[in-house]
N, C-alpha and C positions, 0 to 999 in steps of 0.2 A: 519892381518886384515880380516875381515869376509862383509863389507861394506865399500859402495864408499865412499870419505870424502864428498858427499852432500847428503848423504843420510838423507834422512826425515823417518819417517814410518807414510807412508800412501799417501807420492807423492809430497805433496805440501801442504805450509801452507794456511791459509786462508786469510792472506792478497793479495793475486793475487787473490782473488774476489773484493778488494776493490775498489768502482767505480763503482760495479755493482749493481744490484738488488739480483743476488744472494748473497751478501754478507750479505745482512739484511734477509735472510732465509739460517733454516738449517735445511734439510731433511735427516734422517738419521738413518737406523734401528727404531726404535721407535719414536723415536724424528720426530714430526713435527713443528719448527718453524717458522714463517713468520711475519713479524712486517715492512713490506712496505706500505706506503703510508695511515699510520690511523690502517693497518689492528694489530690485534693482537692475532694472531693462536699461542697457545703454547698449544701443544698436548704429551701425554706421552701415549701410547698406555700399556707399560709394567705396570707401576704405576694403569692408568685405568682399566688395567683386576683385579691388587691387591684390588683397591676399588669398583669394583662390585664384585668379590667375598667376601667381607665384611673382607677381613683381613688389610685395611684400613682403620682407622675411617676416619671421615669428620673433622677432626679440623688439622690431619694430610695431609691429604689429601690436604684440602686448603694449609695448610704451606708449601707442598712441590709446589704446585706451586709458590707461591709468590716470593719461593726462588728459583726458577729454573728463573723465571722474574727476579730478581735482577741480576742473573748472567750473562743473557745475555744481559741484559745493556750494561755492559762493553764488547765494542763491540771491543776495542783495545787491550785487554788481550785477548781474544779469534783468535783475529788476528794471533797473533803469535804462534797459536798451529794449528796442521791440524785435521780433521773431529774425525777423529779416536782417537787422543787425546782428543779432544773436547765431546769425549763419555762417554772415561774413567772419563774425569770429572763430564760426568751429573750422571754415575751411582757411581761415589763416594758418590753425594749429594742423591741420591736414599738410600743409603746403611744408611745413619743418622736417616731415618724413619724406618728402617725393625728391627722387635722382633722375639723374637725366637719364636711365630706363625708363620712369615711371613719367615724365615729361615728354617722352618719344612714343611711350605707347599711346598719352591722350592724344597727341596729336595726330597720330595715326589715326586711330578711331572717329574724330572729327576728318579726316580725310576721306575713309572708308564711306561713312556717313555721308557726306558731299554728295560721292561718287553714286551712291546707293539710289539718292534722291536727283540727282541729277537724271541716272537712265531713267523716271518715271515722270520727270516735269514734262515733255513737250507735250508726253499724251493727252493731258491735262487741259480740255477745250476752251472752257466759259470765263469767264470771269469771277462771276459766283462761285464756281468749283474751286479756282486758284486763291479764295479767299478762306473760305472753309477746308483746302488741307492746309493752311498758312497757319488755324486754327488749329486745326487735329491733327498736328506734324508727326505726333508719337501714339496718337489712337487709332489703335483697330479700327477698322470700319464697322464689325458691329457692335462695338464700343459706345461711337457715338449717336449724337442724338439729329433728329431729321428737322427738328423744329425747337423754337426757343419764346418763351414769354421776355426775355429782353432781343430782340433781334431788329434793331436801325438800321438794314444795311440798304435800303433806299435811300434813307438819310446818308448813310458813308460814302454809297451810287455818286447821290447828288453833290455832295461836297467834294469829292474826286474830280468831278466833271467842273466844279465851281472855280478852285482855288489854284492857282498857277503855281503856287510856293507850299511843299509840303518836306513835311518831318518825321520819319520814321524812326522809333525808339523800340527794336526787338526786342525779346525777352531771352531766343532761343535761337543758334545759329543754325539749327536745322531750317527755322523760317523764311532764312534768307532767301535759298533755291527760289521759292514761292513769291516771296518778296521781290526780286531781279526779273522775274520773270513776268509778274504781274508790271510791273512799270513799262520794259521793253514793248509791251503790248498795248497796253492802255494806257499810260502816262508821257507818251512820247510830247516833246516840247515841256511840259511841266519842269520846275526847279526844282529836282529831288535832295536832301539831305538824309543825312544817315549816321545816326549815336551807336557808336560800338565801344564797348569798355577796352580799359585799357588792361584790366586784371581782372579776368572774368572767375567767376565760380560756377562750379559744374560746368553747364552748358549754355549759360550765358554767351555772346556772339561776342569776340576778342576783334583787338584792331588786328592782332595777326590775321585774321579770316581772308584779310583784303588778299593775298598769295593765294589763298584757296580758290575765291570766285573768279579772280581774274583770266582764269584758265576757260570759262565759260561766260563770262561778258563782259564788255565794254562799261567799265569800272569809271571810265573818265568822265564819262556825263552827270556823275553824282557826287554830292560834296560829303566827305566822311570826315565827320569829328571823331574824336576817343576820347572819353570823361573816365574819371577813378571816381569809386563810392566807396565809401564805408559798409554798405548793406546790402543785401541780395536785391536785384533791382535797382532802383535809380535812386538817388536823395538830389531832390533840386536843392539845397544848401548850396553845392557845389558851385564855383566861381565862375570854371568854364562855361556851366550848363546855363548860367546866368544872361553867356552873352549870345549861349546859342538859341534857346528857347525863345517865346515872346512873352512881351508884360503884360500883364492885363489891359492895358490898353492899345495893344495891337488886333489886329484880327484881318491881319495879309496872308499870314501863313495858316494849313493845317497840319494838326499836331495829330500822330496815332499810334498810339503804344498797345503792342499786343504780348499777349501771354499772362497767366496770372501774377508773376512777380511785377510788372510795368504795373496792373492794374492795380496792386495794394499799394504802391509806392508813388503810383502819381494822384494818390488820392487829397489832396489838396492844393493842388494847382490851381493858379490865379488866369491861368489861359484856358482856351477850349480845348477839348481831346476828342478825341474817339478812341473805345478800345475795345480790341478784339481779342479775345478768349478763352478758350477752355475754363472749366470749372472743375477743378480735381481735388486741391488740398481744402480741409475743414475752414480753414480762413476766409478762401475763396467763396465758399459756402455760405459762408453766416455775413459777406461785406457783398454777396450779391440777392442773396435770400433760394437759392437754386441748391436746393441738398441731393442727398442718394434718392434713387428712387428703386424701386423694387427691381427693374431691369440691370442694375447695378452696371448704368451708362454713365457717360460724360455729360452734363449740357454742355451749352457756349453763349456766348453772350457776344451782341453788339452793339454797341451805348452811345451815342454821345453825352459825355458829361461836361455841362456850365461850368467855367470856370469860378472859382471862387465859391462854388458851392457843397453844403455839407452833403456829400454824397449818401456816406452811411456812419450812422453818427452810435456811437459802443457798441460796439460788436466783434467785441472780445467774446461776448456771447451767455460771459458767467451770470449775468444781470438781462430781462429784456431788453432785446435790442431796438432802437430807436428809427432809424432808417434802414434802408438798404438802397442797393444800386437798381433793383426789379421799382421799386416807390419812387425814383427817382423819375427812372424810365416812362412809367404809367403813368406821371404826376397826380398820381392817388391821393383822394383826399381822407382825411380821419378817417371814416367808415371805414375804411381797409385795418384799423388797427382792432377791427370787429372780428379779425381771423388772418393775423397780420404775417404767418407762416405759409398759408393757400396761395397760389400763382392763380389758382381757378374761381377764389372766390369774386361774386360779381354783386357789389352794396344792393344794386337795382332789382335783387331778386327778394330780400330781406328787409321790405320800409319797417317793418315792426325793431331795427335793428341799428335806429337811428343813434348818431352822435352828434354830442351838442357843444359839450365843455371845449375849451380849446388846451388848455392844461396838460401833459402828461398822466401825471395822478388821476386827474377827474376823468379821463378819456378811459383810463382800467377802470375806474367806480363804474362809469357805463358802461362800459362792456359787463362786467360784472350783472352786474341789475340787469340789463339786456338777457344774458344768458340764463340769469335767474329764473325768468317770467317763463322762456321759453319751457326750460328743463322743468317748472311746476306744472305748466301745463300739461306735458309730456306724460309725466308721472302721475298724473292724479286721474288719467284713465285706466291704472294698475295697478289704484289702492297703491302705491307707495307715494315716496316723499323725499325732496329735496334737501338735504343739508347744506347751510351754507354757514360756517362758522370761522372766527378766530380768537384765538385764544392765547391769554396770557401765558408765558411758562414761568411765571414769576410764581401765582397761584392758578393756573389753570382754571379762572374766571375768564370769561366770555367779555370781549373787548371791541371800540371800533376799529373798521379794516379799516388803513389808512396806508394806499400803496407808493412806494419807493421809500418807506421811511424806516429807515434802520431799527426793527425793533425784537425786542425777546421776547419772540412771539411765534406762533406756528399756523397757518395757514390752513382749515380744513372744510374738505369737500366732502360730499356721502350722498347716499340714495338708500334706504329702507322702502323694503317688499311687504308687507305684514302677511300678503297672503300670496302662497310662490304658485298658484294654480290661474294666475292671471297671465303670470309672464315665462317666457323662452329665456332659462339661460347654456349659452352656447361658448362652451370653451372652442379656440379655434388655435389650432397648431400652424405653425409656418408648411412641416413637411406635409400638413394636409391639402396644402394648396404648392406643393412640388416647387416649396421655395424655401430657404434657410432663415430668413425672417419675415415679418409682417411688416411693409408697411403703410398705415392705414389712407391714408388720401388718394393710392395707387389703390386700394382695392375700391375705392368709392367709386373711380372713373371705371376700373373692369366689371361693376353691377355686382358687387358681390356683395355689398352692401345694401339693400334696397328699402330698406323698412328705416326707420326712426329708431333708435335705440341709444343705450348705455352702455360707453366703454370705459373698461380698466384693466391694467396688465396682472400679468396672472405669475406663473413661478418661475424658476432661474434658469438660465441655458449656459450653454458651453458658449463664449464669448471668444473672441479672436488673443486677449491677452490671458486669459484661463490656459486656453490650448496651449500657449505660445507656453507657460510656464510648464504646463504637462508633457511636455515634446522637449524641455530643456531636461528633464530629468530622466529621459529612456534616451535611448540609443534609437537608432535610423528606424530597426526593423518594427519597436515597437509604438511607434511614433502616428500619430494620429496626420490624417490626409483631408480631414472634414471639421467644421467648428458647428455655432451656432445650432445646435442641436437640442434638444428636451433633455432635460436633468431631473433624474429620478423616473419612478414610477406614471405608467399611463394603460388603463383600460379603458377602450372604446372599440365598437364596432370591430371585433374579433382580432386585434392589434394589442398587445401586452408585453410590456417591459421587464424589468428585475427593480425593486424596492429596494436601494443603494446601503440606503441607512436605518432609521426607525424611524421616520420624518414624519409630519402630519400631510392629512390628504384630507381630500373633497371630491363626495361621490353625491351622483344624483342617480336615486332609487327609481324602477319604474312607477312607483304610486304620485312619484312629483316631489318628494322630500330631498331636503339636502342634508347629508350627516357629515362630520369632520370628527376624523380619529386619526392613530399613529397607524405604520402599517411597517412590519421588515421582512425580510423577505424567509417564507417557509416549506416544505414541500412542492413539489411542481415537475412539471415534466418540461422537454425545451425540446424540438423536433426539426431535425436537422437534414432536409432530402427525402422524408422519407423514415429516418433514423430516431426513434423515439427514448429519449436520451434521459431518465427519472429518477428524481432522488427524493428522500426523507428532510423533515425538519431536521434530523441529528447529524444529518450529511452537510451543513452552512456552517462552513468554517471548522470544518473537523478537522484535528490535531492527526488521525489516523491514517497511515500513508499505505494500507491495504485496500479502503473498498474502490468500488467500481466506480464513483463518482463523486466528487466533492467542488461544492459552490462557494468559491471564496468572494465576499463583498468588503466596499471597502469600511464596514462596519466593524470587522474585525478587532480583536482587542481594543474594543472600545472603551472599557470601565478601569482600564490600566494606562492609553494613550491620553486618553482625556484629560485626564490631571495632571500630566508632566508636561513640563513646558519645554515643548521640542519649537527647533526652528522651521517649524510646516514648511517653509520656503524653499528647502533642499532636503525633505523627509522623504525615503523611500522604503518600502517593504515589497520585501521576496516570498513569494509562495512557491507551491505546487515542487519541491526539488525532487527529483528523481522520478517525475510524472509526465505526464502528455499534458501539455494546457492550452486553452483555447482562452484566448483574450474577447470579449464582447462587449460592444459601447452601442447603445441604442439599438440592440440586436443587429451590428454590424463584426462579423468578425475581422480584426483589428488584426492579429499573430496568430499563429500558433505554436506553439514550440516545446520538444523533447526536452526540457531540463525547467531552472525557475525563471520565473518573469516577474514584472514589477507589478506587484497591484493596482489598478486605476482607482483613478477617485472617480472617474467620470463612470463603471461598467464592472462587471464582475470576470471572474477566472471559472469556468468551466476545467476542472484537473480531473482526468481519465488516468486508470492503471493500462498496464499495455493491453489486455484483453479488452478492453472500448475501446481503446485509440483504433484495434487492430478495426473494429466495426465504424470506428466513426472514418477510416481511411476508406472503407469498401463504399461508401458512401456518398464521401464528397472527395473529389480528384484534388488532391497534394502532391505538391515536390518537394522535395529538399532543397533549400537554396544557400545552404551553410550556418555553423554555428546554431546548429541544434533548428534552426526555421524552418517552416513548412511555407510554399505559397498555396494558396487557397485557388482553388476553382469556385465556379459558380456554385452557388448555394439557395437554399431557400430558407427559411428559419420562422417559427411561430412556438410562441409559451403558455402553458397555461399552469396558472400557479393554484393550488389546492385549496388554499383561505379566500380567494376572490371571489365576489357577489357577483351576481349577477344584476349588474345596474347600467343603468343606462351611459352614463361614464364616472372616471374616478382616475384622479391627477394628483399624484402625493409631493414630496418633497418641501413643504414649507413647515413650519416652526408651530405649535401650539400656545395661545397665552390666556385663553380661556379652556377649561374644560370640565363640560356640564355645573355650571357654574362658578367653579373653581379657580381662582386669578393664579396662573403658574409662575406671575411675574411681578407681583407685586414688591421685590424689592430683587437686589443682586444677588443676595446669596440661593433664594429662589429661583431667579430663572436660571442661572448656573447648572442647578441641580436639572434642571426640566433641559434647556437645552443638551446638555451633558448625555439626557437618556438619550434624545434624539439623534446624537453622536455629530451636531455644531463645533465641537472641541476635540474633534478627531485630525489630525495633521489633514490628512488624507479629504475631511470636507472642507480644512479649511484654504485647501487649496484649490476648490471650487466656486471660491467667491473674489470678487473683485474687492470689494471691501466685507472685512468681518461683518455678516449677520449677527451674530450672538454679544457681540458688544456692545456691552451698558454705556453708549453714547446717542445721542440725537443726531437724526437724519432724516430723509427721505423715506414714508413708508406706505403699505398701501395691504391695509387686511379685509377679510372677509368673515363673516360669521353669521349666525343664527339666533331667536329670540327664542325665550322659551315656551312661542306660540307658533313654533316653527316657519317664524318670516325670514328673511335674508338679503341683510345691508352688507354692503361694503363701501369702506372710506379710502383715503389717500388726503395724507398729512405731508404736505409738499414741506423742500430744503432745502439747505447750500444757499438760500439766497437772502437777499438781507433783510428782506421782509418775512421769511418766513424761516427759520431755525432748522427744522425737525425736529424728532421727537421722540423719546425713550419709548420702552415698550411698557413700562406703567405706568405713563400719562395715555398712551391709546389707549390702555382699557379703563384709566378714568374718564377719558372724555367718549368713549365707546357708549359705558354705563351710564354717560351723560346726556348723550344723546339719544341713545334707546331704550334707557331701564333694563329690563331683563332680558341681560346678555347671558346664553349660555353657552356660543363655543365662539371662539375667536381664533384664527390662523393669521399668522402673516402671510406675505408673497414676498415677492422678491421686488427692492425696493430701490434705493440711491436714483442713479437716473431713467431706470426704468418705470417709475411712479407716475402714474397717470390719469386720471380721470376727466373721461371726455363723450364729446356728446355728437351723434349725429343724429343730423337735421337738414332734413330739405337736399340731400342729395352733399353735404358739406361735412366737414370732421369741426369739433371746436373745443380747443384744448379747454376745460373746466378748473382743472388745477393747476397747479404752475409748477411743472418739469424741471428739474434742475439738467444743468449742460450736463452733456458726455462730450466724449471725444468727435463725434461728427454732429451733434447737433445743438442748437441752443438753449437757455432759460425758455420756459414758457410754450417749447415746442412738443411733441410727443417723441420717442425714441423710437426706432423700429425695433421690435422685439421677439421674440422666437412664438410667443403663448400669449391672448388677450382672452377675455373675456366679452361678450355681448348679451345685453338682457334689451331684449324686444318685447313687445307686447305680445298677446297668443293667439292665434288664429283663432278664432268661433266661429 
């Protein structure tokens, strides 16, 4: 036998998504599907490059989607295959459309490519070097990464130099070049073998290839098999691969699969491997523990993995994951599951952080308690206070945690200030640090973090599928070029936004108070170069197409939109017609244009009569670039709006569900009404959310508020996972009420898998609550996110 008897290729099927969000999306090398909640992204990247270089028609082109739609209907057939299968089948239905045009161009392109990579191999000195671009055949250089917490390549050194009988299993026939060349050099006398498919996908290394290389080496010194799979990558099922690989009871030959697709698919092999590289798609991420990091690089990895061994054991991702290929690597014992996402954590810093149980279960119970002691102690030189509860959702009675175990239940974590004059709380922007989001374990290694403190994420950003749906509904000109950005309102340090909606906000006063109220936007000036550009509260969203200036938000006909059920999904509205309009998203201007435009959800319309357009042209340098557009020169831009305080900062955009006392949520038809003011049931913001905010369902959430003695707790009620539910918005402020008594304001934030509550300590990040997945990261991990929050202790 060459495989375990559970072996899968590719780690796990797709029904251990089922129950999730991820199960109704499937991102994956080309493929981007998502069809949750209305949405319906079916994207083919590979297909779309074929029909813009025109060896697609359009009547093909439609058909292949329609029929890539029908297939993932059947959402139950899919289940039972894993990702990687699930490829091979999209590019079987790909292969129904291609002629022998579309069969002459790839192989062209693999020629081209050959050719490309050929003139730059000899340059290529070391051996080390010919191994790492074998690795990073398709990455930038500074792309990728210079070092790796999985990197054996003295181990691989050593076994090269060891084994007379080796077996190369590519991923990418880009690799070859690298791969032929490193043998000729360093492998000479060695028995080399070589697995190339017989019906590759994408870029997979095809037997035809053997015509391509032969032109540049001496092909005969090596023995090439060709194996058929079912799946993107290898399936050792396979008969042939049966007689070429070895048993678990050989160990003459070595084995070495590189690329990620090799690496997910030889994940349970009964022989020994080594594998080399890259780390790109989410999969890859969460079966080797190596996610994005703020440099928004590549790693790589080099491993030997044991045969027969559980490499990385669920990591599907929806649920904690159990191993990985980093755990593997480090042969780390328990204590590592004390911060089991950190590559930098080190047990021997942390003995107060021991593990004892051998169990799963009991192993989070420690941790838990672990992290308990630490965060009380933390806390109680702040006059605040730890929460650490769970709660029934049956009655919202207080229950024991008992983790992995399927219950209807919700998981909550908190911290209460009673007195805010002890402690620093510090909203922190991604663009304050000239980055599009946060993420926290990178900023702990750049010192940016240096104190002890509490973290929880803060309010909602422009996300890459937000954008993506905002960009499907304009045209080219008015189409956004930036994502992950601040949504809604922000006053800080002489930097001020437009207030989108009526949304609730959180300001901190100079005296050290924190207040939460709604805020929308009302008189204000906006200065443009120089150009001081000022309008009335009666000028936001004025019907009147004579004055000098009118500020359309996408607040607009709110108390009319709101209660008709439009399909937000493909809802647009037109302003400013027969005006000069300036489109503005995070005081970036976006268009401009002589006629109407579409209102953002994301940013307001600045609409001038021609007498200001004529001022705001002498201003800032425009062209015409057709169809009524202007292009923009450089600019400068700062607002100040008439009702703003003067506070120390003030970040609005989230939802109210207490106010001064007042529960605005105590039942559906309640918060309806209150969301509703806040314009949650506006087409236009409900195309600003990944999943509905305002919906009377349980999830993932994380608010902030104030007692009536002006302290300031915030919680996070983790979901999505099976131990913890989520949680309606009138069990928060029962179990709010429950845990602090007198609540007088409560706000949500922005929640699903941005919910998080965590703790640094000691130079370390430690998730506190339990994260539900998103698309690049997993259960239990933090997300990176545009806007966090940090409450430190105060200087005296």
């Amino acid at each position: 036998m060459i495989f375990r008897d559970d072996y899968i290729p590719g780690g796990y099927k797709r029904n251990e998504l089922r129950g999730y969000f991820q199960y109704y999306k499937y991102i994956y090398e080309a493929i981007h599907i998502n069809v949750i909640k209305g949405r319906d992204i079916f994207e083919d990247a590979f297909m779309d490059r074929l029909y813009k270089a025109g060896l697609l028609k359009l009547p093909a082109y439609r058909s292949y989607y329609e029929n890539l739609r029908k297939s993932f209907r059947d959402s139950d057939f899919f289940g039972y295959l894993t990702d990687e299968q699930v490829y091979h089948n999209v590019h079987a239905l790909r292969k129904t459309f291609f002629d022998s045009k579309i069969e002459e161009y790839l192989a062209n392109k693999r020629e081209k490519d050959v050719e490309k990579i050929m003139s730059v191999v000899n340059e290529i000195q070391t051996s080390n070097d010919l191994i790492m671009e074998m690795i990073y055949y398709d990455v930038e250089r500074n792309k990728r990464e210079s070092s790796s917490p999985i990197n054996g390549l003295e181990q691989l050194l050593s076994d090269l130099n060891t084994f007379d009988e080796l077996i190369f299993i590519p991923g990418n026939y880009k690799q070859l070049p690298f791969l032929f060349t490193f043998s000729e050099r360093y492998l000479k006398g060695k028995k080399i073998e070589i697995l190339l498919k017989s019906d590759p996908i994408d870029e997979e290394p095809a037997y035809s290839d053997i015509d391509l290389f032969g032109k540049y080496f001496d092909l005969s010194q090596y023995k090439i098999h060709f194996y058929a799979s079912t799946s993107y990558g290898i399936d050792l099922r396979d008969e042939k691969l049966q007689k070429i690989l070895p048993n678990e009871d050989e160990n003459s030959k070595l084995v070495i699969g590189t690329d990620e697709n090799m690496m997910l698919t030889l994940n349970g092999a009964l022989f020994d491997y080594h594998i080399l590289s890259k780390v790109k798609n989410a999969k890859a991420r969460r079966y080797t523990n190596l996610y994005m990091n703020s440099r928004k690089s590549t790693p790589f990895v080099i491993a030997k993995v044991k045969g027969g061994s559980v490499v990385a054991e669920r990591y599907s991702g929806v649920e904690r994951v159990v191993g990985s290929l980093y755990h593997h690597y480090i042969n780390g014992d328990k204590r590592h599951y004390m911060n089991f996402y950190s590559t930098s954590y080190n047990p021997d810093v942390f003995p107060e952080f021991d593990i004892k149980p051998d169990s799963f279960p009991n192993i989070i119970l420690q941790r838990d308690e672990n992290l308990s002691k630490a965060m009380e102690g933390f806390l109680s030189k702040m006059n605040g206070r730890y929460i650490n509860s769970y709660y029934s959702l049956d009655d919202l009675k207080k229950i024991k945690y008992i983790p992995e175990q399927n219950k209807n239940a919700v998981l909550v974590r908190g911290v209460h200030f009673k007195d805010t004059s002890k402690i620093k709380i510090l909203p922190t922007l991604a663009q304050d640090l000239n980055s599009d989001l946060l993420y926290v374990r990178d900023m702990l290694k750049e010192d940016f973090l240096k104190e002890n403190g509490v973290y929880f994420n803060f309010l909602y950003f422009a996300t890459s599928n937000i954008i993506h749906l905002y960009n499907e509904l304009r045209n080219e000109n008015e189409r956004l070029k930036f994502e992950n950005f601040f949504i809604d309102y922000i006053h800080e340090d002489n930097f001020t936004t437009f207030p989108l909606y009526n949304k609730a906000l959180i300001e901190y006063t100079e005296d050290g108070r924190i207040s939460i109220h709604r805020k929308q936007l009302g008189g204000g000036a906006l200065t443009i170069n120089g150009l001081n550009l000022k309008w009335n509260a009666e000028d936001v969203n004025s019907p009147e197409q004579d004055k000098d200036i009118v500020i359309f938000t996408p607040y607009m006909n709110n108390e009319e939109l709101s209660r008709e059920k439009i399909d937000f999904m493909h809802f647009t509205m037109d302003v400013g017609h027969e005006r000069h309009n300036i489109v503005l998203i995070n005081n970036k201007i976006v268009c401009v244009r002589k006629g109407a435009v579409k209102q953002p959800s994301l940013g307001v319309v600045l609409s001038l009569n021609e007498k200001m357009f004529k001022e705001f042209s002498k201003a800032v340098d425009i062209s015409e670039i057709g169809d009524g557009y202007f292009k923009v020169g450089s600019y400068d831009v700062s607002l100040k709006l008439d009702n703003d305080k003067d506070n120390v900062w003030a970040f609005g955009g989230g939802s109210l569900l207490v106010q001064n006392g007042e529960n605005l949520v105590e039942d559906s038809a309640k918060a309806f009404e209150s969301f509703r003011e806040e314009g949650w049931y506006h087409p236009l913001s409900m195309q600003t959310q990944e999943t509905q905010v305002q919906e009377w369902v349980r999830g993932p959430r994380t608010v902030i508020g104030t007692d009536e003695n002006g302290g300031f707790f915030a919680f996070t009620f983790s979901g999505r996972t099976k131990e913890s539910k989520g949680i309606r918005f009138d069990e928060v402020v029962e179990i709010a009420k429950n845990e602090i008594g007198n609540v007088k304001n409560v706000m949500n934030l922005d929640g699903g898998a941005s919910s998080c509550l965590g703790f640094v300590y000691k130079g370390e990040f430690f998730e506190v609550s339990y994260p539900s997945a998103s698309d690049d990261t997993s259960s239990g991990l933090v997300r990176p996110v545009n806007s966090a929050i940090f409450v430190t202790k105060i200087d005296i």
